[in-house]
KOLSE-490214 format. One record per residue: residue in one letter; x, y negated, z of N, C-alpha, C in turn. Coordinates in steps of 0.2 Angstrom, whole numbers, plus 2048, in hexadecimal, padded with zeros to 3 digits. Example, Ala and Ser with C-alpha at 12.3 -4.5 7.8 and 13.67 -1.06 7.14 Angstrom:
# residues 2
A84281C82783E816827842810827
S84080B823844805824840800827
This chain:
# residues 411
X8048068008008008008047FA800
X8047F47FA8087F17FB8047EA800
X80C7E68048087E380A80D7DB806
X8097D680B80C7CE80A8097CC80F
X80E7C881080B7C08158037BF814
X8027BF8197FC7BB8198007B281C
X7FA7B08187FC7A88178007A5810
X7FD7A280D80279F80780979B80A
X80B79A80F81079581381479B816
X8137A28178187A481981A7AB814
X8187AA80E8187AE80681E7B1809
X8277AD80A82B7AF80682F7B080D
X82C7B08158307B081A8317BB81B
X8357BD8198357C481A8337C7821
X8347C48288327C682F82F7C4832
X8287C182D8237BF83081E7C5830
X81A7C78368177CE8398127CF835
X80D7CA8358067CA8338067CC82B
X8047D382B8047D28217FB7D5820
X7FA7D481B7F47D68167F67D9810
X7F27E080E7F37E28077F17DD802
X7F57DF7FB7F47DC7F67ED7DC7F3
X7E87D77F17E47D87EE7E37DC7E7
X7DD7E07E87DB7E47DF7D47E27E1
X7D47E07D87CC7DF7D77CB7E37D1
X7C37E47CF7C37E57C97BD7E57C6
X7BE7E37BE7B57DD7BD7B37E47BC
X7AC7E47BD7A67E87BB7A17E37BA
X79D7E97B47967E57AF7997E27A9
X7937DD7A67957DB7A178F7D579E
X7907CF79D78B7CB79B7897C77A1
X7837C87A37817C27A97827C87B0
X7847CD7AE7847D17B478A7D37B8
X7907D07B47967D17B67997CF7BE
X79D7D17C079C7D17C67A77D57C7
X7A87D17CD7AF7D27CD7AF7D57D6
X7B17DD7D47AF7E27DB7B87E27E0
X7B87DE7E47BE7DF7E97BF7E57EC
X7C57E87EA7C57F07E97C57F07F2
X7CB7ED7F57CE7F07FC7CB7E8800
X7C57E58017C57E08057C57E380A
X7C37E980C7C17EC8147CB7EC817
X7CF7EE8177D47ED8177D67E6816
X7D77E38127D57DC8147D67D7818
X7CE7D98197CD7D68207CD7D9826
X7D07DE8237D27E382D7DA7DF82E
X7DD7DE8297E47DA8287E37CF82B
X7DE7CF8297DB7C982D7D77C9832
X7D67CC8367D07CE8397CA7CB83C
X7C77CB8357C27C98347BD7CF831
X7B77CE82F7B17D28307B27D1826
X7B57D68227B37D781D7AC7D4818
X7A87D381E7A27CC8197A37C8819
X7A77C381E7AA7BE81E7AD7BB819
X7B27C08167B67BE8117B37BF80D
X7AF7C38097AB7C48037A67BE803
X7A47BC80979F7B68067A47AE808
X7A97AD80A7AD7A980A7AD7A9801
X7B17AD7FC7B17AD7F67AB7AA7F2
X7A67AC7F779E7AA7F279E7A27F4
X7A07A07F979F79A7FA7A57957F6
X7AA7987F57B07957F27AF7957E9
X7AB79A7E97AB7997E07A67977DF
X7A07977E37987947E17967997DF
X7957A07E07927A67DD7917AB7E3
X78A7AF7E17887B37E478D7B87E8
X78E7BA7ED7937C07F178D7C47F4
X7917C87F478E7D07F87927D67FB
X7917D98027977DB8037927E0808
X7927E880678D7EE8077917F280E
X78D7ED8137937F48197947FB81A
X78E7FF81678E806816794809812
X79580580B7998088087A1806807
X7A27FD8087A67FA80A7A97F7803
X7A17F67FD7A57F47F97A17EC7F8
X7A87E87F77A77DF7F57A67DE7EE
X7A17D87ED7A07D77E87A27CE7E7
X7A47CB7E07A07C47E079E7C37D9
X7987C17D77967BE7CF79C7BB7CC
X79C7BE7C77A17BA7C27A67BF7C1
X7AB7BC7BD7B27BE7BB7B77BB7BE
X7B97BD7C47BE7B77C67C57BF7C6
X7CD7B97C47D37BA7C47D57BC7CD
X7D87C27CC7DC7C57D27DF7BE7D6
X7E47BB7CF7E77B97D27E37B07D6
X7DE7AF7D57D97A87D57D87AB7DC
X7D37B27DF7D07B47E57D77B47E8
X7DD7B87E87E17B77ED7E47B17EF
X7E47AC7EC7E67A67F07E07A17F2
X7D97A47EF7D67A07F57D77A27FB
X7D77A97FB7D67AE8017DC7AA805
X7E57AB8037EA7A88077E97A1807
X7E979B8047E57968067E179580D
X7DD79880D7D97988137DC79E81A
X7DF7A38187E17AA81C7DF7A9824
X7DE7A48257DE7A382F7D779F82F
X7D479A82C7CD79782B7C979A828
X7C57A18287BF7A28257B97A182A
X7B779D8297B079982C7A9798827
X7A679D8237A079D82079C799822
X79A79481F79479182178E794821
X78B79A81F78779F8227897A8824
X78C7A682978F7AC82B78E7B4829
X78C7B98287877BF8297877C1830
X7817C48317837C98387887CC839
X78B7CE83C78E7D483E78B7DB843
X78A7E18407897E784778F7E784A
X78E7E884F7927EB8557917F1855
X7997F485679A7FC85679F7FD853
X7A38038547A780384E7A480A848
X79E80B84979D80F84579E80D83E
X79B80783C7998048367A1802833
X7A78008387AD8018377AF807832
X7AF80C8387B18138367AD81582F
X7A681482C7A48158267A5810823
X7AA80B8227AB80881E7B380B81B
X7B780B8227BD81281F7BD81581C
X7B781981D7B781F81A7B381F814
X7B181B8127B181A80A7B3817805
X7B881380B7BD80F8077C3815805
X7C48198097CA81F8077C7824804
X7BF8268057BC82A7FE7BF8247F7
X7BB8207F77BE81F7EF7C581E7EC
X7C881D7F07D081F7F17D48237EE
X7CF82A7F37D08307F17CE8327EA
X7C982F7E87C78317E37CB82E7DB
X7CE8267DD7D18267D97D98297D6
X7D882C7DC7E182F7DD7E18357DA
X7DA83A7DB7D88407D87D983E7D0
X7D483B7CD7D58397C67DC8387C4
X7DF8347C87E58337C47EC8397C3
X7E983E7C87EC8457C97ED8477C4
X7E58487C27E084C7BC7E58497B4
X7E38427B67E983E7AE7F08427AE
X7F28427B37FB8447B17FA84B7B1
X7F684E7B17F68567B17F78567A9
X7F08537A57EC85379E7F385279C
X7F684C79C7FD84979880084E79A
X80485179F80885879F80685D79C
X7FE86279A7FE865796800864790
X7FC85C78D7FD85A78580685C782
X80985978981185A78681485F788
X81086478B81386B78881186F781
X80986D78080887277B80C86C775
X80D86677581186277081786776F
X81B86877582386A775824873771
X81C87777281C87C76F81C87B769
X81687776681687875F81C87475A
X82086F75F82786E75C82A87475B
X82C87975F83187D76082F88275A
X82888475A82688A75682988874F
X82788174B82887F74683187E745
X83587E74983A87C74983E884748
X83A88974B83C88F74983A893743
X83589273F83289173A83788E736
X83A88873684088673184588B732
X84788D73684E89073684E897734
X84889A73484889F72F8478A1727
X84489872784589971E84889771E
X85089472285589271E85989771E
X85989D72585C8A372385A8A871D
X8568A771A8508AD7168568AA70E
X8558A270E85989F70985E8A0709
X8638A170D86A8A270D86B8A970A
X8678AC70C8668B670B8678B5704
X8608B27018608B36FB8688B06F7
X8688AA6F78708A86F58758AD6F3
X8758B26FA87B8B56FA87B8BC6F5
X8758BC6F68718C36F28758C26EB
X8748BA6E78748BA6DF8798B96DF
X87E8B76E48858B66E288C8BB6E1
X8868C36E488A8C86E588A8CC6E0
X88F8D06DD8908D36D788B8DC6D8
X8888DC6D28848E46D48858E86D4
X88D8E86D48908EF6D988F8EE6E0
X8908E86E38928E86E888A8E76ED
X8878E66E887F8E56EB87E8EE6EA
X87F8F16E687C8F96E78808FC6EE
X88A8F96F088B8FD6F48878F96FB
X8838F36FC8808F070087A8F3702
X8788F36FC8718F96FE8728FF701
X8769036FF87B90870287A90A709
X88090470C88190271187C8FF716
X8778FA7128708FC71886C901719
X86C90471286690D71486A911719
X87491071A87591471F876910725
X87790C72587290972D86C909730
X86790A72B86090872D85E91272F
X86491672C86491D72D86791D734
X86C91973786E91973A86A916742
X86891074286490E74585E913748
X85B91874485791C74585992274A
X85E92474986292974E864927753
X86692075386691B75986491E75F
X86691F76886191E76C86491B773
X86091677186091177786091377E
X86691178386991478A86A90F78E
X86890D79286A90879887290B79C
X87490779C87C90A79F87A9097A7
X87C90F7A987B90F7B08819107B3
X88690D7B388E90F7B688C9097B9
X8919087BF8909047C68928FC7C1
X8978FE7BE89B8F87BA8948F57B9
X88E8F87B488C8F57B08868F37B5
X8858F67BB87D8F37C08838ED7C3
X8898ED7C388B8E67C888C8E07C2
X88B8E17BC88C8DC7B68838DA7B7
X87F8E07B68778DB7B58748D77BC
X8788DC7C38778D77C987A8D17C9
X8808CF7C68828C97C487F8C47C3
X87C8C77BC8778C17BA86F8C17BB
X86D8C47BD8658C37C38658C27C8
X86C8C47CE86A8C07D486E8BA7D5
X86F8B57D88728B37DC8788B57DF
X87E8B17DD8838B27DF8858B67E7
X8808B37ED87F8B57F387C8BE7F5
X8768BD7F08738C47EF8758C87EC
X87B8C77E687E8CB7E58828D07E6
X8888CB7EC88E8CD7F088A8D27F2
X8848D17F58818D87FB87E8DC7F8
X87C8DE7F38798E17EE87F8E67ED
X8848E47E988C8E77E788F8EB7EE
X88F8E77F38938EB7F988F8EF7FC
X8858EF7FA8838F77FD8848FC7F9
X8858F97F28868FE7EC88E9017EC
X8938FE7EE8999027EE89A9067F5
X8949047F989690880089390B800
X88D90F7FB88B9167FA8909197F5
X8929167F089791A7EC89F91C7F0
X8A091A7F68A491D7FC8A2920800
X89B92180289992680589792D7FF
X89792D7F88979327F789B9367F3
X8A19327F38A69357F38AB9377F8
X8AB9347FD8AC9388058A9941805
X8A294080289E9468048A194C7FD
X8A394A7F98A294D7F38AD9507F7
X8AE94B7F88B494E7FA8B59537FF
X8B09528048AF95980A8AF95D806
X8A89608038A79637FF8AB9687FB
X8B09627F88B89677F58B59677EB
X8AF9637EB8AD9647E58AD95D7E1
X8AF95B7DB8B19557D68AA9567D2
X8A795B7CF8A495B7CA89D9567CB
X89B9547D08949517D08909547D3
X89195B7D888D95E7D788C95E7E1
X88E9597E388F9597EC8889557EC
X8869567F287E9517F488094C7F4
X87A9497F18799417F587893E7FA
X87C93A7FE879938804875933804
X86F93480786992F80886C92980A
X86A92380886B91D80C86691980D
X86591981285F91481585E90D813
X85990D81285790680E855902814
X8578FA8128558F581884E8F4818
X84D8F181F8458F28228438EA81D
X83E8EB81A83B8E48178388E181D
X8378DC81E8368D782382E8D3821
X8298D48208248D18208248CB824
X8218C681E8228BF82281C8BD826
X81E8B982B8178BA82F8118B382E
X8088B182F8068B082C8068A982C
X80A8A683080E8A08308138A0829
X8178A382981C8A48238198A481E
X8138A881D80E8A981680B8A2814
X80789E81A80589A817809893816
X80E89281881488E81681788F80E
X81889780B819897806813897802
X80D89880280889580080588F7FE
X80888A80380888280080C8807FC
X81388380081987F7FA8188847F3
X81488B7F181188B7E980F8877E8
X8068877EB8048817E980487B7E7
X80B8787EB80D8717EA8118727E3
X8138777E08188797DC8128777D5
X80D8787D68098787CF80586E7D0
X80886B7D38048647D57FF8647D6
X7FB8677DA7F38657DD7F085F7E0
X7E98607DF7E685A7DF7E685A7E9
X7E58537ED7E28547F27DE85D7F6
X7D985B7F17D38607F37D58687F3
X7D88687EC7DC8707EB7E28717F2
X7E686C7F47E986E7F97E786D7FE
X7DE8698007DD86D8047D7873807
X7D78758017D487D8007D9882802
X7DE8828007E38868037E688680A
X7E488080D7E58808147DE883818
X7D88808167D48858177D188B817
X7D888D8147D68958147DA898819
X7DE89481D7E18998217DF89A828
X7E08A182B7DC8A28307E18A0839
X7E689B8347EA89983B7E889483E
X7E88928457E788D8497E9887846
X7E38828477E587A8437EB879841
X7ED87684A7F787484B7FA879845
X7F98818468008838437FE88383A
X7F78818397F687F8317FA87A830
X7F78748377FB86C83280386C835
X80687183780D87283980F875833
X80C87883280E87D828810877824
X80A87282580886F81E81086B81D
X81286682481786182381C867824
X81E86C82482487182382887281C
X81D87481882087681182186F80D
X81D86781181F86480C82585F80D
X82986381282E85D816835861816
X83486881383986D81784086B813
X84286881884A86981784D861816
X84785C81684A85681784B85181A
X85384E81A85584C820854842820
X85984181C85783781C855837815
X84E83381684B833812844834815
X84383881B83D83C81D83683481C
X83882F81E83382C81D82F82B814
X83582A81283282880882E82E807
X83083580982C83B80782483C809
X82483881182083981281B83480F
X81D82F80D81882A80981782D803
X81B82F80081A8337F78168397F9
X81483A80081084180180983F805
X80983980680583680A7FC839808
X7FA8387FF7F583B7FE7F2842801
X7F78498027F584F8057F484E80C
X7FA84B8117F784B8187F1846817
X7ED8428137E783F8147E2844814
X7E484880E7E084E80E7DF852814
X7E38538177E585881E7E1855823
X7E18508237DF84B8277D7847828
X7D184B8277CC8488277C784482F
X7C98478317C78428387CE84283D
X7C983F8467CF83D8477D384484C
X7D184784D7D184E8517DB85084B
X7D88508477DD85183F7E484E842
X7E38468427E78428447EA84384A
X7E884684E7EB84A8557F184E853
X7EE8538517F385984C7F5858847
X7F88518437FC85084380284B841
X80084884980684584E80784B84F
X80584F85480A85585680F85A851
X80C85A84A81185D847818859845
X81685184281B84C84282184F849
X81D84F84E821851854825857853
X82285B85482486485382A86584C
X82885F84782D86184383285E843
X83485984683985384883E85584C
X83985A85083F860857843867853
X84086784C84386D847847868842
X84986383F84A86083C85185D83F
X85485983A85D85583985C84F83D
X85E84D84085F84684485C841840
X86083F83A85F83A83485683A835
X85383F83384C84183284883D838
X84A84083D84883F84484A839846
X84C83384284E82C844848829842
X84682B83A84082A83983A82B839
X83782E84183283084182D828843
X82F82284682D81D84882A818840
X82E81A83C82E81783482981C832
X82882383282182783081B825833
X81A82483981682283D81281D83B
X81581783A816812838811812830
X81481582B81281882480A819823
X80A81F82880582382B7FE81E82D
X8028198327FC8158337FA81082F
X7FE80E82B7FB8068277FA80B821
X7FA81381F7F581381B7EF81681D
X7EC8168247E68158257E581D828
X7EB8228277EB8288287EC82C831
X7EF8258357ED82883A7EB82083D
X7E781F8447E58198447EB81984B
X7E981284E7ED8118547EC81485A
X7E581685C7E38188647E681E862
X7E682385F7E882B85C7EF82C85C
X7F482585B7FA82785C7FD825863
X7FA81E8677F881E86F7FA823873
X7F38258717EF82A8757F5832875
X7F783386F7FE83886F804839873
X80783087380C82F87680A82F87D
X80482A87E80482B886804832888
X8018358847FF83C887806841887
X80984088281184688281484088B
X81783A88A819838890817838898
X80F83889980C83B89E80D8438A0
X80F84889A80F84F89C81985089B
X81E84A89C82484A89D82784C897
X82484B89182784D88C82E84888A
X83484988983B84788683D849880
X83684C87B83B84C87483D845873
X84384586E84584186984083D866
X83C83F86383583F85E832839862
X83083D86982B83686D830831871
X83783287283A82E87283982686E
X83B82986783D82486183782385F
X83082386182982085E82881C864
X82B81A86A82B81587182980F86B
X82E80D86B82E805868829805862
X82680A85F82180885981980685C
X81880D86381480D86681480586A
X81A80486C8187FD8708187F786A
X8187F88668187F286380F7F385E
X80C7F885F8067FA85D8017F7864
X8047F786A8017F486E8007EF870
X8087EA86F8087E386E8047E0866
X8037E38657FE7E185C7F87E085F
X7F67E68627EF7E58657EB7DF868
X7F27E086E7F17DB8757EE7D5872
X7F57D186C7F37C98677EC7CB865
X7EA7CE8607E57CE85F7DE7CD863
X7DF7D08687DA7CE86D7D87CA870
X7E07C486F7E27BF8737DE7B986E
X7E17BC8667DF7B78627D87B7860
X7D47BE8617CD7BD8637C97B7867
């Protein structure tokens, strides 16, 4: 979400605290009924903290045209066609003085709040879906492009070898084309009597293991393979007999290790994340498993975090739409702050520096709110907890608190 100054007069101060996101609009209609819909007022005005009809009818009263601002669904409107950039400096122009000369009601509650969130993050979501579905479409189209290049590409190379055949055909004397035909009927004789054998000498299984496994999985492949061909020639040499004709000695085969149903649904995600899914498909996949919430949403940030160390914050903003997903109420947002936690005590230091900068992420984009991150710290501090983790969120937590307090004051 990109953020600015609020106020036109502190635009270019970088440590000024108070920011608001950028405005998006977008016209709808067409004719006398066109109308210009304020995508993200409700943010906004949470960023002013004002009542998102405020500022919707502050614009009606600044442009002379009808405004309207629906608090079920949390979407703004104003008559006409007005420039992005004309409403955002009304908006900064005034950012501290919105005083409508006829004000709306306002309910009391935070219900009407809370439903204005959440369908300001449905439509969201549903933009972010579509735009999924687009980059999927374009990545098909440029595969089957690259196939039907390739095909035609190999297509030429055959008539040009077919042409060369012939060339050499007319250029050879028909003696030597009779001893040619010859010479292919006893090959093509020869070919038939052919029979195809896989080489089975050790030589040849430590050349094919070579290049199928892994350098690592080779070495130990090769050394069970020569330590049986030592055990059976030990036995063959008891024996007093060279021909092949001594037993085999059995060698026990290693116990395979079944992953357990945490390990399953861990590799489960990071497949799925492997074919790009949408939100909803990843979260279908977490609702299918039969494990405890915490160890679902402790999978999730494993398979999509696993293994990085600085940087942990960017990641989690470029991943920020799937724990939205994970994330449908606030019970969610409990479980996962506790993974953030639990993953942080499994994690690099570097990683674990950053847990106060994810927090932070998490909250301005609407994914976890402030009593839910509170309410965790006081509670790991109350029951004597000393991770790292809730050490390094102190200062985010207090300065979430101190943000408050103003506000209240500025109330």
């Amino acid at each position: 979400m990109a953020l600015q100054n609020i106020g036109a007069s502190n635009r270019d101060d970088a440590f000024y605290r108070y920011k608001m996101p950028r405005m998006i609009t977008k016209i709808e209609g067409r004719g006398n009924g066109i109308k210009t819909n304020i995508v993200n007022m409700v943010d906004i005005a949470k960023a002013l903290a004002r009542p998102a009809s405020y500022t919707t009818k502050y614009f009606g009263c600044e442009l002379g045209a009808q405004s309207k601002f629906d608090e079920k669904t949390g979407i703004s409107l104003v008559n006409g066609a007005h420039d992005t950039a004309k409403l955002a400096g009304l908006l900064e122009g005034q950012a501290h003085n919105l005083h409508p000369e006829n004000p709306p009601e306002q309910k009391k509650g935070g219900k009407d709040k809370k439903a204005m969130r959440r369908a300001e993050k449905e439509r969201l979501k549903e933009g972010e879906a579509a735009d999924e579905e687009q980059k999927k479409l374009k990545k098909d189209a440029k595969k089957k492009d690259g196939a039907s290049s390739k095909e035609s590409t190999a297509k030429g190379s055959k008539k040009k070898a077919t042409a060369a055949g012939s060339d050499e055909d007319h250029s050879t004397s028909p003696t030597h084309s009779r001893d040619g035909d010859h010479a292919a009927a006893d090959e093509e004789e020869d070919d038939d009597d052919v029979q195809w054998q896989t080489d089975t000498s050790i030589e040849a299984a430590k050349q094919r293991m070579q290049e199928q496994l892994s350098a690592a999985t080779a070495e130990m492949v090769m050394l069970s393979t020569e330590e049986t061909e030592k055990k059976k020639k030990q036995a063959t040499h008891k024996d007093g007999t060279d021909n092949g004709s001594a037993k085999e000695i059995p060698v026990e085969k290693p116990a395979v290790t079944k992953p357990s149903p945490y390990e399953k649904l861990v590799g489960d995600i990071k497949a799925s994340l492997g074919s790009g899914p949408t939100p909803t498909q990843l979260k279908a996949v977490l609702a299918s498993s039969t494990l405890p919430p915490q160890d679902v949403m402790n999978a999730l940030l494993e398979a999509l975090f696993d293994g990085v160390g600085k940087g942990f914050a960017k990641e989690v903003v470029k991943n920020k739409k799937y724990l939205a997903a994970a994330v449908p109420d606030e019970g969610a947002q409990t479980l996962l702050v506790q993974a953030i936690e639990a993953f942080g005590g499994k994690c690099n230091p570097e990683a674990l520096k950053e847990v106060p900068v994810v927090l932070k992420a998490l909250y301005d984009g609407d994914i976890l709110e402030e009593e839910t991150i509170v309410d965790w710290y006081n509670a790991a501090v109350a029951a004597g907890k000393d991770s790292q983790a809730v050490k390094n969120a102190k200062l985010f937590v207090e300065w979430l608190q101190s943000a408050e307090s103003e506000e209240e004051d500025d109330e």
